[in-house]
PDB file of N, CA, C and O in Angstrom, chain B, residues numbered from 101:
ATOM      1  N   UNK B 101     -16.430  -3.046 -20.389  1.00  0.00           N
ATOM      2  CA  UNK B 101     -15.167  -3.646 -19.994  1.00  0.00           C
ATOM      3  C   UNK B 101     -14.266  -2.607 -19.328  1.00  0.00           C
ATOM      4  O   UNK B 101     -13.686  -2.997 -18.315  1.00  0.00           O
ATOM      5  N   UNK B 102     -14.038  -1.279 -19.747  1.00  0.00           N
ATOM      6  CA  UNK B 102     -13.201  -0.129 -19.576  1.00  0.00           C
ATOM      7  C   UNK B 102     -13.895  -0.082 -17.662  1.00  0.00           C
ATOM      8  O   UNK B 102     -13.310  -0.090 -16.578  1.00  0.00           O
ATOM      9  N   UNK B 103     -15.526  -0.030 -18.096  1.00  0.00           N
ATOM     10  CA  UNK B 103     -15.940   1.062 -16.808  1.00  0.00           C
ATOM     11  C   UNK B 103     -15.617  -0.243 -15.493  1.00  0.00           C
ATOM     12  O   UNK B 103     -15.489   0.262 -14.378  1.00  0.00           O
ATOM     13  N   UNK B 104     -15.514  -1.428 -15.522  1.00  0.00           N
ATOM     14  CA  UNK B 104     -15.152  -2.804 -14.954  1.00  0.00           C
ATOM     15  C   UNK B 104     -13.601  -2.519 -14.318  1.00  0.00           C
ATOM     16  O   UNK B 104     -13.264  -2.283 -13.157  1.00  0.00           O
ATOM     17  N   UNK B 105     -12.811  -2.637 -15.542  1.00  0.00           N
ATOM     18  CA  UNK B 105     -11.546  -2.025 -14.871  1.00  0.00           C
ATOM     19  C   UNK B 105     -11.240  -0.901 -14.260  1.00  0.00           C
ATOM     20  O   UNK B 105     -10.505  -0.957 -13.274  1.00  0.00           O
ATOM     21  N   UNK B 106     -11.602   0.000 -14.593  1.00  0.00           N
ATOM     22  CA  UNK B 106     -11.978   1.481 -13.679  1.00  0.00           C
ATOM     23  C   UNK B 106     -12.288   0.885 -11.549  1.00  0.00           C
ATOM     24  O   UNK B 106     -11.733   0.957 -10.452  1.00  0.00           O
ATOM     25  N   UNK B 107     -13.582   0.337 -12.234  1.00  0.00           N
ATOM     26  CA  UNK B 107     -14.091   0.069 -10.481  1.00  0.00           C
ATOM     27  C   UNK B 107     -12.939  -1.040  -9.646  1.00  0.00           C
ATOM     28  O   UNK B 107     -12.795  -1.101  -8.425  1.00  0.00           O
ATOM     29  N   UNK B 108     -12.228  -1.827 -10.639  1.00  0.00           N
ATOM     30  CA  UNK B 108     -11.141  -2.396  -9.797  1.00  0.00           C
ATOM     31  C   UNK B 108     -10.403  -1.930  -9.360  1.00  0.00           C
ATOM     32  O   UNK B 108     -10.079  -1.936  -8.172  1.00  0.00           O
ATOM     33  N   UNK B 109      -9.842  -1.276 -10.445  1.00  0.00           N
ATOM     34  CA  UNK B 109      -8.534  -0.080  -9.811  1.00  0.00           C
ATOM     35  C   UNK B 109      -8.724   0.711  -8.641  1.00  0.00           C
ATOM     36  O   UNK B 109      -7.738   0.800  -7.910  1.00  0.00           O
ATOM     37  N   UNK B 110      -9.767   1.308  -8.289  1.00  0.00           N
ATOM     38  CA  UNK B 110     -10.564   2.115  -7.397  1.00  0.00           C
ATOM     39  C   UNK B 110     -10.422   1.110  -6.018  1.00  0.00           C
ATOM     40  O   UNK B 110      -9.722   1.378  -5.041  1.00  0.00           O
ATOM     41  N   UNK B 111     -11.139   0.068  -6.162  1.00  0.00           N
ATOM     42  CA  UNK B 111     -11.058  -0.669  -5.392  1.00  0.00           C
ATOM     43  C   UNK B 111      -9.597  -1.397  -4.749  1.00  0.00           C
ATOM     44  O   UNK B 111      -9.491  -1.903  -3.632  1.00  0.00           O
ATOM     45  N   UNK B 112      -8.936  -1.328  -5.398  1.00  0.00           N
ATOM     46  CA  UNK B 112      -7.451  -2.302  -5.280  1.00  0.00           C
ATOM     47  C   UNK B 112      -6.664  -0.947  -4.683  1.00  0.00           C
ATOM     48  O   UNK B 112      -5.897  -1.135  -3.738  1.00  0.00           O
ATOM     49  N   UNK B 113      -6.844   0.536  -5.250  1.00  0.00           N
ATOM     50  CA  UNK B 113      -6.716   1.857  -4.658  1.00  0.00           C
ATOM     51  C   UNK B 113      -6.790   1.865  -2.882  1.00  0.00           C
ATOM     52  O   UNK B 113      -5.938   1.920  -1.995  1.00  0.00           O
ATOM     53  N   UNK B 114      -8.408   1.771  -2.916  1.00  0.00           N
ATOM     54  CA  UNK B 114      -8.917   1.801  -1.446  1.00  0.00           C
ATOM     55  C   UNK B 114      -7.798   0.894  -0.153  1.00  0.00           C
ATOM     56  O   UNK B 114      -7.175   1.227   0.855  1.00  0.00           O
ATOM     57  N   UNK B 115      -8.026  -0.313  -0.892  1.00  0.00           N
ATOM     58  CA  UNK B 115      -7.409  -1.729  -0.580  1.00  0.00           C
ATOM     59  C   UNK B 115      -5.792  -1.423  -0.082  1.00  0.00           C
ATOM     60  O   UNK B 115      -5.234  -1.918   0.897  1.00  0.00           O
ATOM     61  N   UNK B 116      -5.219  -0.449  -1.070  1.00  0.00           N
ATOM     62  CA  UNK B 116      -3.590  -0.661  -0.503  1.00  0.00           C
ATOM     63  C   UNK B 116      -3.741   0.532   0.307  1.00  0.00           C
ATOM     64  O   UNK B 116      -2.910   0.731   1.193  1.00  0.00           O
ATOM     65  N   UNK B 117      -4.718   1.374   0.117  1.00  0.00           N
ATOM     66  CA  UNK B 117      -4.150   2.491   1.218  1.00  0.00           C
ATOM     67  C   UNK B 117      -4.216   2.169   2.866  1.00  0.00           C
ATOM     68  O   UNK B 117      -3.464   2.585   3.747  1.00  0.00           O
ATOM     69  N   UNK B 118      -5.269   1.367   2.961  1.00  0.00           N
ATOM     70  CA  UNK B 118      -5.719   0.497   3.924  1.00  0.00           C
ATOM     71  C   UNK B 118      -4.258  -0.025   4.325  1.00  0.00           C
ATOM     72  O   UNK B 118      -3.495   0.534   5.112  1.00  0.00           O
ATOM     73  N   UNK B 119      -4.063  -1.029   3.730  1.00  0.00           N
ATOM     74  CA  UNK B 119      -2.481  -2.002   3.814  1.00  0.00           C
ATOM     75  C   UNK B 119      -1.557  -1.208   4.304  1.00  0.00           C
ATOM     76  O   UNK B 119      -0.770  -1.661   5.135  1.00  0.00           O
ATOM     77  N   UNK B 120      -1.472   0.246   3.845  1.00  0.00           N
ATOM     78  CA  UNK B 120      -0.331   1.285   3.910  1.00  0.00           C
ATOM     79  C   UNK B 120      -0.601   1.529   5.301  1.00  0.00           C
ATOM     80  O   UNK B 120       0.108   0.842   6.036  1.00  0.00           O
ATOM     81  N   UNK B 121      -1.484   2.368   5.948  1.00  0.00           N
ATOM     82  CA  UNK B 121      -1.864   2.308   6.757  1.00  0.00           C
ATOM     83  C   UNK B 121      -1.595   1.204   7.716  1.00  0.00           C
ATOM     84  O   UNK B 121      -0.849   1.475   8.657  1.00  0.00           O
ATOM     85  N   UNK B 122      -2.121  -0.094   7.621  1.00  0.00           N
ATOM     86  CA  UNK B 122      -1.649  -1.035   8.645  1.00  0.00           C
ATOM     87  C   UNK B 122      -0.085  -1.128   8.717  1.00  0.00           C
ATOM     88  O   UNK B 122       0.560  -0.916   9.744  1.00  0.00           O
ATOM     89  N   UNK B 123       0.366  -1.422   7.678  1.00  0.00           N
ATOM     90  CA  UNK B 123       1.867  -1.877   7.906  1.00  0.00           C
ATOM     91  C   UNK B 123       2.765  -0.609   8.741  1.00  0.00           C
ATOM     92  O   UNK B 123       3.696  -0.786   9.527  1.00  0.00           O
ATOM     93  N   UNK B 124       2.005   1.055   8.185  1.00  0.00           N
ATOM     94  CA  UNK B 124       2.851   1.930   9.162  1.00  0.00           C
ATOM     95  C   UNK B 124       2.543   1.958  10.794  1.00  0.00           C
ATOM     96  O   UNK B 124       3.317   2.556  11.541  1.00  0.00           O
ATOM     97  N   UNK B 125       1.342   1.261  11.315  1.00  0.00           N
ATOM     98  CA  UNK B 125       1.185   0.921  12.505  1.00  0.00           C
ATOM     99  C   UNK B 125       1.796  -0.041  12.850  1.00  0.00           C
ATOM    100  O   UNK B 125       1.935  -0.137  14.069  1.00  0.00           O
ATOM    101  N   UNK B 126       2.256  -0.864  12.206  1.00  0.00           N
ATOM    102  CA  UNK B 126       2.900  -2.395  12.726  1.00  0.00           C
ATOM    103  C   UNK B 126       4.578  -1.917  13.032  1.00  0.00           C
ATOM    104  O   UNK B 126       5.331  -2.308  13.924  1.00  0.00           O
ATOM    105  N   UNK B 127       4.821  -0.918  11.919  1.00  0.00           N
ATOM    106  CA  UNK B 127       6.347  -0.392  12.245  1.00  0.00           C
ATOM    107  C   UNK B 127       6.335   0.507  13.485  1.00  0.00           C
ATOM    108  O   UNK B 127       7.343   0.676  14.171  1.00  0.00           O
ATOM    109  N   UNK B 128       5.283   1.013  13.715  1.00  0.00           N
ATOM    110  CA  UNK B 128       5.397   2.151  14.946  1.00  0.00           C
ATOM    111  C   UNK B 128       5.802   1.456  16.155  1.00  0.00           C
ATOM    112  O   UNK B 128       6.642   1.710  17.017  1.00  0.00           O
ATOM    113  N   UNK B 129       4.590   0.068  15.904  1.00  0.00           N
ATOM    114  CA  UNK B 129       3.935  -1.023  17.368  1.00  0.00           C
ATOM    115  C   UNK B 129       5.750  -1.800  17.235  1.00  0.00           C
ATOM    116  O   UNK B 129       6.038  -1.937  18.424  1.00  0.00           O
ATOM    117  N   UNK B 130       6.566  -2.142  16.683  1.00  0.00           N
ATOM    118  CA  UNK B 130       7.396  -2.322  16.162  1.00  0.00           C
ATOM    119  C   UNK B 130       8.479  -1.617  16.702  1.00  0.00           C
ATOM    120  O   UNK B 130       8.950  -2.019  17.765  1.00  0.00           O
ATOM    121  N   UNK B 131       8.839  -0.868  16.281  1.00  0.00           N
ATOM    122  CA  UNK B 131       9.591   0.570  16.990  1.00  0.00           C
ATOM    123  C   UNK B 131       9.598   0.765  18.730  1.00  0.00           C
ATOM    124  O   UNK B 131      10.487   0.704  19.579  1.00  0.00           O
ATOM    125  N   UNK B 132       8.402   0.979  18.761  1.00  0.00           N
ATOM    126  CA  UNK B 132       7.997   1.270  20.177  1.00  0.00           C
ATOM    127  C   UNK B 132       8.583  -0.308  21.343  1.00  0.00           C
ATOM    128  O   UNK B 132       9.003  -0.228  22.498  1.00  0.00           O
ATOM    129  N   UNK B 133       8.423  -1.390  20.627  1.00  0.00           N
ATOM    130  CA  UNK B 133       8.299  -2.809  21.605  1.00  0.00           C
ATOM    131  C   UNK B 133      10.208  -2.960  21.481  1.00  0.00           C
ATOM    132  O   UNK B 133      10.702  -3.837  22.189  1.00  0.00           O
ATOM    133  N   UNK B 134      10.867  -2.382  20.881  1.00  0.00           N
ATOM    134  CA  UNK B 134      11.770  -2.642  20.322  1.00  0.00           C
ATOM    135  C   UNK B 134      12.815  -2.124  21.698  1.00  0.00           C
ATOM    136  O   UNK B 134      12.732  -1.149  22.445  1.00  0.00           O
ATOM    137  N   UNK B 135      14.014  -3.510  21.608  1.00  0.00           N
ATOM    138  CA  UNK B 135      14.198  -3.100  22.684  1.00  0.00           C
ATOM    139  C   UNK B 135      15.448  -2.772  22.748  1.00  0.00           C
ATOM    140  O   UNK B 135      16.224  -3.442  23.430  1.00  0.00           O
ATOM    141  N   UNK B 136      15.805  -1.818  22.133  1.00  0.00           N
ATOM    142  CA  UNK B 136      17.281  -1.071  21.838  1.00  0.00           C
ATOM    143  C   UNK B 136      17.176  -0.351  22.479  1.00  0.00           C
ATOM    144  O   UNK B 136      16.223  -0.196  23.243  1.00  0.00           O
ATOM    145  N   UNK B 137      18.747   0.757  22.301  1.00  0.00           N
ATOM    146  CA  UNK B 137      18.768   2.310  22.671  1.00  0.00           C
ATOM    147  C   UNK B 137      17.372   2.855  21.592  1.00  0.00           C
ATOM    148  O   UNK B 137      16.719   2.243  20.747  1.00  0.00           O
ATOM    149  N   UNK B 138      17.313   4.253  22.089  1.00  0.00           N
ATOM    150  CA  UNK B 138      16.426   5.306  21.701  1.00  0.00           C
ATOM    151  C   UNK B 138      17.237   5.787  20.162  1.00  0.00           C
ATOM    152  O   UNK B 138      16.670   5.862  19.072  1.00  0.00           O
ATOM    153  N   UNK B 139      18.466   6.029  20.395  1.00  0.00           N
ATOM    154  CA  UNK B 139      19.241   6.090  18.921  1.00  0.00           C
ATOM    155  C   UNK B 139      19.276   4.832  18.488  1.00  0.00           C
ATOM    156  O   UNK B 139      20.203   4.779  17.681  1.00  0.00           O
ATOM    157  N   UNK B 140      18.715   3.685  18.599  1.00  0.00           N
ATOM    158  CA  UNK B 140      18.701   3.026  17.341  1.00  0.00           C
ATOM    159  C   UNK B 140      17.405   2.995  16.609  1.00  0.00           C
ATOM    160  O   UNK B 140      17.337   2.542  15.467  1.00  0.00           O
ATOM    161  N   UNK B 141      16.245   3.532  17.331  1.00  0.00           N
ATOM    162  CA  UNK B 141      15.103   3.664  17.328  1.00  0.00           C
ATOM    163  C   UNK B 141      14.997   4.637  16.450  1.00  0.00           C
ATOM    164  O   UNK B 141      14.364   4.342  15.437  1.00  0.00           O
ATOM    165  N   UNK B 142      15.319   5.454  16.503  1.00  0.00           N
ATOM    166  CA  UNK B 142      15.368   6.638  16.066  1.00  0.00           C
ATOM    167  C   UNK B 142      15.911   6.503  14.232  1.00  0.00           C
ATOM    168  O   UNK B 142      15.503   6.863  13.128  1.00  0.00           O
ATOM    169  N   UNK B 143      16.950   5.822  14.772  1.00  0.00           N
ATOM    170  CA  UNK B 143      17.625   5.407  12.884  1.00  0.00           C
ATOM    171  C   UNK B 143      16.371   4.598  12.395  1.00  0.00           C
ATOM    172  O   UNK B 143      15.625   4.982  11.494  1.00  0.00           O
ATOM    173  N   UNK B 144      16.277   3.803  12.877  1.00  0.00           N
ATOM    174  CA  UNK B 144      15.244   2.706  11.724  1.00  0.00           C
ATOM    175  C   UNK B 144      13.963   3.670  12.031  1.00  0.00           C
ATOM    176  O   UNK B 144      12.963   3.010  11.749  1.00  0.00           O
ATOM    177  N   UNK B 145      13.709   4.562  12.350  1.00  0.00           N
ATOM    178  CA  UNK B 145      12.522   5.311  12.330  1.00  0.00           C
ATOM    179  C   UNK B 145      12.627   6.043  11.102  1.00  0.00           C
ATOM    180  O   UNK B 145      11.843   5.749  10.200  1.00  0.00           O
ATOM    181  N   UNK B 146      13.779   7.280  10.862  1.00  0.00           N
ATOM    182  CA  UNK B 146      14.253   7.613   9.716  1.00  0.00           C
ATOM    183  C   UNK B 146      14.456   7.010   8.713  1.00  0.00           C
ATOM    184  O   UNK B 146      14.125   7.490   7.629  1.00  0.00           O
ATOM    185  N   UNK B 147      15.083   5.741   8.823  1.00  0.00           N
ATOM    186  CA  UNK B 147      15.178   4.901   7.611  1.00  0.00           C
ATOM    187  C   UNK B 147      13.871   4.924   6.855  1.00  0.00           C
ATOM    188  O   UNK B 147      13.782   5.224   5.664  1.00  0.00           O
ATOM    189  N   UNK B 148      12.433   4.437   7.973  1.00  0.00           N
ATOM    190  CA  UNK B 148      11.676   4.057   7.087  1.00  0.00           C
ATOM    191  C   UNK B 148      11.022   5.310   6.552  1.00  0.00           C
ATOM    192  O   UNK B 148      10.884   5.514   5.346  1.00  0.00           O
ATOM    193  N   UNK B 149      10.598   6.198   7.567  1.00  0.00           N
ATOM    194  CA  UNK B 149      10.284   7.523   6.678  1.00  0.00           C
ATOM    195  C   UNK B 149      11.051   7.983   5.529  1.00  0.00           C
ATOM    196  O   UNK B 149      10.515   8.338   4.479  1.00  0.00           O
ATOM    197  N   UNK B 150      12.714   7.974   5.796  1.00  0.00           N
ATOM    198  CA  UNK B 150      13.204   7.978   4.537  1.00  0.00           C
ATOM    199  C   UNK B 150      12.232   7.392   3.120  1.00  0.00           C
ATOM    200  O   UNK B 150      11.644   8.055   2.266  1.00  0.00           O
ATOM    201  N   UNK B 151      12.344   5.982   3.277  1.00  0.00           N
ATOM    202  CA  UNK B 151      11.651   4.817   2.161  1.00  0.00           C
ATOM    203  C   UNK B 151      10.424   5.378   1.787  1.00  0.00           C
ATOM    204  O   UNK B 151      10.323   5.755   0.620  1.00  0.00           O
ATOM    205  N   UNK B 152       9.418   5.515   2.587  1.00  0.00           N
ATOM    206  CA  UNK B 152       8.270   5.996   2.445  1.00  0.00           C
ATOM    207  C   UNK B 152       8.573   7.462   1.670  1.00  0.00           C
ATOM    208  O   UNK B 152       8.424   7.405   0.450  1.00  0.00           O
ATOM    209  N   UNK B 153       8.780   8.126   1.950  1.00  0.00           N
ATOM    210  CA  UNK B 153       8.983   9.348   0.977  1.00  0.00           C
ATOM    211  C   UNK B 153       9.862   9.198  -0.238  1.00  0.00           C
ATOM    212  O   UNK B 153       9.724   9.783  -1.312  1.00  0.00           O
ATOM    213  N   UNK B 154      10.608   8.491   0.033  1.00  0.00           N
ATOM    214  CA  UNK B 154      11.210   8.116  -1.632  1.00  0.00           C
ATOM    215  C   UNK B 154      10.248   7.523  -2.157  1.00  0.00           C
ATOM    216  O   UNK B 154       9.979   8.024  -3.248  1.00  0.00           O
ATOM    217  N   UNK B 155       9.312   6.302  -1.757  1.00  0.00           N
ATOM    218  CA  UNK B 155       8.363   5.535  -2.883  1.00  0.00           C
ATOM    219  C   UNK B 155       7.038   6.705  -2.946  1.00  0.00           C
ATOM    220  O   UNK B 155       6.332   6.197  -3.817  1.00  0.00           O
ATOM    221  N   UNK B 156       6.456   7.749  -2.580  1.00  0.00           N
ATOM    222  CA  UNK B 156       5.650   8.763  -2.851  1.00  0.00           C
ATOM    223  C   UNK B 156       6.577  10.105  -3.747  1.00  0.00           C
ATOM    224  O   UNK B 156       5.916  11.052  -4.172  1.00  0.00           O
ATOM    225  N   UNK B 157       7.743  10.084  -3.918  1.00  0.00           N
ATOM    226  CA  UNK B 157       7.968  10.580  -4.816  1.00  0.00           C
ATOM    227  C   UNK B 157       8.518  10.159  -6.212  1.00  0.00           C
ATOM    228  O   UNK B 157       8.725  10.786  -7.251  1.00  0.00           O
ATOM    229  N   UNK B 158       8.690   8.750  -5.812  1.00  0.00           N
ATOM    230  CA  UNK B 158       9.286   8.183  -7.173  1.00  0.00           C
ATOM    231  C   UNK B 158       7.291   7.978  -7.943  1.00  0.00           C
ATOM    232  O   UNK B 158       7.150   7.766  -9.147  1.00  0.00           O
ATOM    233  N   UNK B 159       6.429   8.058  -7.286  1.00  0.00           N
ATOM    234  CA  UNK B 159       4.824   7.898  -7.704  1.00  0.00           C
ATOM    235  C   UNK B 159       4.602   8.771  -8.568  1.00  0.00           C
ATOM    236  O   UNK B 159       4.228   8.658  -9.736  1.00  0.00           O
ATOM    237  N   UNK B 160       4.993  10.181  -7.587  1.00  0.00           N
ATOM    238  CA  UNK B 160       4.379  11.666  -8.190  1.00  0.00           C
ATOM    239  C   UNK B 160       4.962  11.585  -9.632  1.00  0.00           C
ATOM    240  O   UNK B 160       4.393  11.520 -10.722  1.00  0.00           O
ATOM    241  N   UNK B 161       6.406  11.614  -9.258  1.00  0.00           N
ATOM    242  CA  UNK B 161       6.883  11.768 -10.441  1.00  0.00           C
ATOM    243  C   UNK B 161       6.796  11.332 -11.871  1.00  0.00           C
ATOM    244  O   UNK B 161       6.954  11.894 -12.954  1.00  0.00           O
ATOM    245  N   UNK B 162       6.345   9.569 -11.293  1.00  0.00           N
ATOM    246  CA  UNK B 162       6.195   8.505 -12.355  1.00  0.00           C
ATOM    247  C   UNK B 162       4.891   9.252 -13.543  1.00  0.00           C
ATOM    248  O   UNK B 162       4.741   9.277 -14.765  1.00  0.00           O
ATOM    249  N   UNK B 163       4.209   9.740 -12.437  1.00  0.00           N
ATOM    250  CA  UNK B 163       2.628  10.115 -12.698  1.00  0.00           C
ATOM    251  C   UNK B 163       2.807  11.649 -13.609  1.00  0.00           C
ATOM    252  O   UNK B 163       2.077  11.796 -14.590  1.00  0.00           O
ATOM    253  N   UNK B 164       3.732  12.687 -13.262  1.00  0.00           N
ATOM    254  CA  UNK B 164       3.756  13.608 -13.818  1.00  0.00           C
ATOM    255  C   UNK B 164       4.359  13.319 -15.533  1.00  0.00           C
ATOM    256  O   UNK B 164       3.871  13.607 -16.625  1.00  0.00           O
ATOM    257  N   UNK B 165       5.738  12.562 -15.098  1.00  0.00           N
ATOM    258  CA  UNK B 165       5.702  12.080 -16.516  1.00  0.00           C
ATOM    259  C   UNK B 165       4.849  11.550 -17.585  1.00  0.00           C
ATOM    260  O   UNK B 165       4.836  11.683 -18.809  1.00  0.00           O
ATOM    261  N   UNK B 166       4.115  10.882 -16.701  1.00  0.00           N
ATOM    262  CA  UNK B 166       3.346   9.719 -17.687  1.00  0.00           C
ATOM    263  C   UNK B 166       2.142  11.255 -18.280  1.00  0.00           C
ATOM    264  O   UNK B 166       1.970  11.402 -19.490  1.00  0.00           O
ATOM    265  N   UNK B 167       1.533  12.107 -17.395  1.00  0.00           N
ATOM    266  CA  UNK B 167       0.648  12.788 -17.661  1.00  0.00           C
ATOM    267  C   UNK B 167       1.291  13.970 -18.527  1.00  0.00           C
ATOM    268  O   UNK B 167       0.564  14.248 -19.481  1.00  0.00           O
ATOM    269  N   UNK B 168       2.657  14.875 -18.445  1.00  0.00           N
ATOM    270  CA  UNK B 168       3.354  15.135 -19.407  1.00  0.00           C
ATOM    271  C   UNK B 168       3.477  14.612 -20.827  1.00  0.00           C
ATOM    272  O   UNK B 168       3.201  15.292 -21.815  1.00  0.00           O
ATOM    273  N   UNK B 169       3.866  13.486 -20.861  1.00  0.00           N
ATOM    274  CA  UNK B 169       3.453  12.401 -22.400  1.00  0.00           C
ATOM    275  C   UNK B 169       1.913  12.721 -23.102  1.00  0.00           C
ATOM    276  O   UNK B 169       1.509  13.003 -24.230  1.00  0.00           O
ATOM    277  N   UNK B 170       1.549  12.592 -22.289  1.00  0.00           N
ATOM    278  CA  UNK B 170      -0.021  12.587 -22.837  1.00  0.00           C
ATOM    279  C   UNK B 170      -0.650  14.332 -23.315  1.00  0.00           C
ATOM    280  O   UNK B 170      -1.546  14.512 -24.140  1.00  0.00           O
ATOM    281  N   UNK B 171       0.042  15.387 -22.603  1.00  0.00           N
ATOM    282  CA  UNK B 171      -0.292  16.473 -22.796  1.00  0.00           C
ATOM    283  C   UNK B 171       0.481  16.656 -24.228  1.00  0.00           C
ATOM    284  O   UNK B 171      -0.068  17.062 -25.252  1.00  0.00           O
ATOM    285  N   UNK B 172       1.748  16.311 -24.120  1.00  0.00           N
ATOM    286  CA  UNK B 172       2.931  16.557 -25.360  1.00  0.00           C
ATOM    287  C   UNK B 172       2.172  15.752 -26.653  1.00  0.00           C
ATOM    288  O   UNK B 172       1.953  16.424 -27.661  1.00  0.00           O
ATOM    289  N   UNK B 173       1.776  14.345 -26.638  1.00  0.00           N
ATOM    290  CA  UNK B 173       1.095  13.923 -27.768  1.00  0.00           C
ATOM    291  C   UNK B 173      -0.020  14.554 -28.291  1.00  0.00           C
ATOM    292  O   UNK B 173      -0.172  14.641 -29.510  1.00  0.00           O
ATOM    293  N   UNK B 174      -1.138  15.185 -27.178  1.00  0.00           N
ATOM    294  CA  UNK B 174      -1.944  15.992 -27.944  1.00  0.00           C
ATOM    295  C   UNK B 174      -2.054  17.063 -28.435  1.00  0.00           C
ATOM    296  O   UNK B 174      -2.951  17.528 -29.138  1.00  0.00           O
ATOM    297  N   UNK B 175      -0.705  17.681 -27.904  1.00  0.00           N
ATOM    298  CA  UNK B 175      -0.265  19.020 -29.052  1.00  0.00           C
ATOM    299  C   UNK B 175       0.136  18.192 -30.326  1.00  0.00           C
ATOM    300  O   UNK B 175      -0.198  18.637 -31.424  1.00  0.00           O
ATOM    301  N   UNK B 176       0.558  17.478 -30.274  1.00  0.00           N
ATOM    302  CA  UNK B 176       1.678  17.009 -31.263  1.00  0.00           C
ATOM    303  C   UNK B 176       0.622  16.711 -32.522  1.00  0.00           C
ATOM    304  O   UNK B 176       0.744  17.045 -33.701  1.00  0.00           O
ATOM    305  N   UNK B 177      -0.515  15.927 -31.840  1.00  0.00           N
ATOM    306  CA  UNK B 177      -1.565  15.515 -32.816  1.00  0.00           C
ATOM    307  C   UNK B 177      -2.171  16.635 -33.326  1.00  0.00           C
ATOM    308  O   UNK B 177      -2.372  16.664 -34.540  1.00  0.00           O
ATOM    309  N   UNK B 178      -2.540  17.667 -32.563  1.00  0.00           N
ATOM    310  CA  UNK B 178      -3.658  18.896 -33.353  1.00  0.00           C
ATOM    311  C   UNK B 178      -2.489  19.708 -34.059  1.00  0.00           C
ATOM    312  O   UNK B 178      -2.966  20.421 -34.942  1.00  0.00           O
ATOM    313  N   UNK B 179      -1.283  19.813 -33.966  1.00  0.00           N
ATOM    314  CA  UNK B 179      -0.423  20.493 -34.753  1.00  0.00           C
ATOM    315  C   UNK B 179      -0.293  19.794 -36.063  1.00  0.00           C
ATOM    316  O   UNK B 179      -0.230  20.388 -37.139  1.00  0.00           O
ATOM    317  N   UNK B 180      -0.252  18.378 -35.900  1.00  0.00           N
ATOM    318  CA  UNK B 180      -0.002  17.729 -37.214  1.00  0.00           C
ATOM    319  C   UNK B 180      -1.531  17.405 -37.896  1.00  0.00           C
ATOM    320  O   UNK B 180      -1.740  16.725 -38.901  1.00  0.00           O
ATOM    321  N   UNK B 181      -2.600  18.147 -36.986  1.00  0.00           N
ATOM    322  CA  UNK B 181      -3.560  17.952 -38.175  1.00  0.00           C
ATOM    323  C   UNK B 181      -4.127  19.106 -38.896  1.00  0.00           C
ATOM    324  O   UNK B 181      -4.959  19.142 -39.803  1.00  0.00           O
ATOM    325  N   UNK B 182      -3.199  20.458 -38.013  1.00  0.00           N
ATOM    326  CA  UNK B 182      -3.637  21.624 -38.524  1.00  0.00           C
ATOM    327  C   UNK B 182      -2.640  21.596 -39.808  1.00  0.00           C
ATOM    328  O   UNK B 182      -3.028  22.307 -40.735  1.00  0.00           O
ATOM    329  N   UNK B 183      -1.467  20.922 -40.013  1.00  0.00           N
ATOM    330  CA  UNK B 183      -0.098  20.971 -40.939  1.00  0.00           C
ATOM    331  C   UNK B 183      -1.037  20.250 -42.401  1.00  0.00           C
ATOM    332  O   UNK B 183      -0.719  20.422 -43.578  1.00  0.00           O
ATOM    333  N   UNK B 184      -2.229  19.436 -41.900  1.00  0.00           N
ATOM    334  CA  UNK B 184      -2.915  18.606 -42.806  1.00  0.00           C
ATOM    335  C   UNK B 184      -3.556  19.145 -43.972  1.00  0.00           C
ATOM    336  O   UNK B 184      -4.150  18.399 -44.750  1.00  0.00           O
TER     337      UNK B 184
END
């Protein structure tokens, strides 16, 4: 059951990077057809790079925490079984 969910995740992984990928071509194709000044182009260009780097660091981070927790509980456990 574990090694099942494993290969989804992997897969659903593959799957959005793909998605990520398309949708930042659709903003470029987007950008480019767009028929403003060059400074407005330019803002919603930043904007979205802005976004995009905020949601890859709100990830890392999510991820360092979560993997922090897990390092902190297993001290926590071999300390309280050496206290045993």
């Amino acid at each position: 059951m574990k090694r099942k969910f494993i290969v989804i995740l992997l897969l659903l992984n593959y799957w959005l990077g793909d998605l990520f990928a398309l949708f930042v071509i659709l903003i470029l194709i987007g950008l480019y057809t767009l028929k403003e000044p060059l400074m407005v182009k330019g803002y919603y260009l930043m904007g979205t790079v802005g976004v995009i780097s905020s949601a890859f660091t709100i990830v890392k981070v999510t991820r360092d925490d979560q993997e922090d927790d897990e390092r902190y509980n297993e001290m926590f456990r071999a300390v309280k079984q050496e206290q045993e």
